[in-house]
C-alpha positions, 0 to 999 in steps of 0.5 A: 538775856537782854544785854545793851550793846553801848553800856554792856548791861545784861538783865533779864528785866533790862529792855532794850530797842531795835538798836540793842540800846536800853532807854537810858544809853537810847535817851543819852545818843539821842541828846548827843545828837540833838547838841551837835545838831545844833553846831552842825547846822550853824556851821553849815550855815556860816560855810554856805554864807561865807565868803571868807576861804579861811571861816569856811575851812574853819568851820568844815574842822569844826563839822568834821569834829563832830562828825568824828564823835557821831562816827563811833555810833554809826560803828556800833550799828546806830544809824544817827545820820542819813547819809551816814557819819562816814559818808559826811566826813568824806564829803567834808574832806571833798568840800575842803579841798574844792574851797582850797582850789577854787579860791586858790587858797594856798595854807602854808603860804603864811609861815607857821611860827608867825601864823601861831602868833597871828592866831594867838593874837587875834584870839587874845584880842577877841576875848580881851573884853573881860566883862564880856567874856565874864559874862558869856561864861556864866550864860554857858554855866547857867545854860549848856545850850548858849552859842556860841560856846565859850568853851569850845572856842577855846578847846578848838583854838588850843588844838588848832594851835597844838598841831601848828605847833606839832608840826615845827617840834616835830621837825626838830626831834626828826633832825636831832635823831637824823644827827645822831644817825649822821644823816646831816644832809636831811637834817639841814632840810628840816631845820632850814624849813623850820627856819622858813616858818618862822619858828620861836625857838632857838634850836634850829637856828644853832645848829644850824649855824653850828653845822654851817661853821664846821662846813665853813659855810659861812654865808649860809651861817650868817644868813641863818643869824641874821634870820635868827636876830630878826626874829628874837628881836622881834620877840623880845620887843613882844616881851617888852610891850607886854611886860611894861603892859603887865608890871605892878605900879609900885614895881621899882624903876631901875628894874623897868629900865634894865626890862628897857634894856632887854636884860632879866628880870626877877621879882622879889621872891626871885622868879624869872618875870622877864626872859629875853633872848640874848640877842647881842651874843647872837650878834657877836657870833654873826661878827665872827662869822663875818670874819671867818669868811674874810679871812677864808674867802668862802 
């Protein structure tokens, strides 16, 4: 009995191709394929014309996205592309690394917090334009086929975000678990490279700082400090700038001066609308450790 080896249909009356594909499921990989085409031959394009290291790697992930997708139809016996997806993917991954070489490209030369930021602000910037933006969206609800794709763009800079992200999280979680083991020595090593990229949140900078107080180490804890007040104050004068761009003119003033003077703020039904990280505590602890290494000599 005829069975369809991706919808799993079975009938007597069912036809199905040399591929073991009835018509519909055979009509579906086939406008699947003619779609990513499209993107694959652009990004081809955009790699071979580019002089930009960064735009080409860029696109080689959007390339290997796709391929990945085609990947599960070349495992089922469908021969989509010559050579196959497999073969592309690995000569993807040749390719990147020759542009990562040849350009001396050094990827984790920028730190991966402040790159997270750069990307979001550069993103942000490029879609700021709202009637643009408006309109872009309704040519692609009007016409899947519109490039560049709105929504892509957006699903690939989330990604490319999340992994960034993934990578300093991860740290974290890896360092909280090598304490509790009491495995202090490698847990240090994960923080001190999270403290390296810059990251945004206040966990690797405290305990650091609080394992450095215990070891009475204390230029390496207000060398830590000094780091984590640089960055936070940077990020609250963020917060700041964004607030002051965002609030509601009817919004009252001495809320706006106490926002001024980085302190909460809530609007009228009580929600947090401005959070800044308490910087000055973060001083007095870096005044304290300065008074400990003068009072112990180390």
């Amino acid at each position: 009995m005829p069975q369809c080896k991706m919808c799993g249909r079975k009938s007597i009356f069912l036809s199905v191709n040399e591929y073991g594909l009835c018509d519909m499921c055979y009509s579906y990989i086939c406008e699947d394929y003619r779609n990513r085409e499209r993107i694959l031959v652009e990004s081809r394009k955009i790699i071979e014309t580019s002089k930009n290291p960064e735009t080409q790697l860029r696109r080689i992930n959007v390339m290997k996205e796709h391929f990945q997708v085609l990947l599960k139809y070349e495992k089922m016996g469908i021969p989509i592309t010559d050579p196959p997806p497999s073969v592309l993917l690995k000569r993807l991954d040749i390719e990147r690394n020759k542009i990562i070489k040849s350009k001396n490209l050094e990827i984790n030369k920028e730190p991966l917090g402040r790159k997270y930021k750069r990307l979001s602000r550069e993103f942000e910037k490029q879609r700021h334009n709202t009637k643009e933006e408006i309109s872009r969206l309704k040519e692609f609800l009007e016409n899947p086929q519109y490039e560049p794709n709105p929504v892509e763009e957006i699903g690939l800079h989330n990604r490319r975000l999340a992994e960034i992200l993934d990578i300093m999280v991860d740290r974290n979680n890896k360092g909280i678990e090598l304490e509790k083991k009491g495995d202090i020595e490698d847990a240090i090593k994960l923080y001190e490279q999270n403290v390296a990229d810059e990251f945004f949140g206040t966990h690797p900078y405290d305990r650091l700082a609080i394992i450095y107080r215990k070891r009475k180490q204390f230029d390496d804890e207000i060398r830590i400090l000094k780091r984590k007040i640089s960055i936070f104050e940077k990020i609250n004068q963020e917060g700041l700038h964004y607030f002051l761009e965002h609030y509601p003119k009817d919004f009252p003033k001495e809320l706006i001066e106490k926002a001024k003077s980085f302190k909460q703020i809530r609007d009228i039904k009580g929600k947090v609308i401005f959070n800044p990280y308490p910087v000055d505590n973060y001083r007095k602890r870096l005044e304290k450790a300065k008074i400990l290494k003068r009072k112990y000599g180390r």
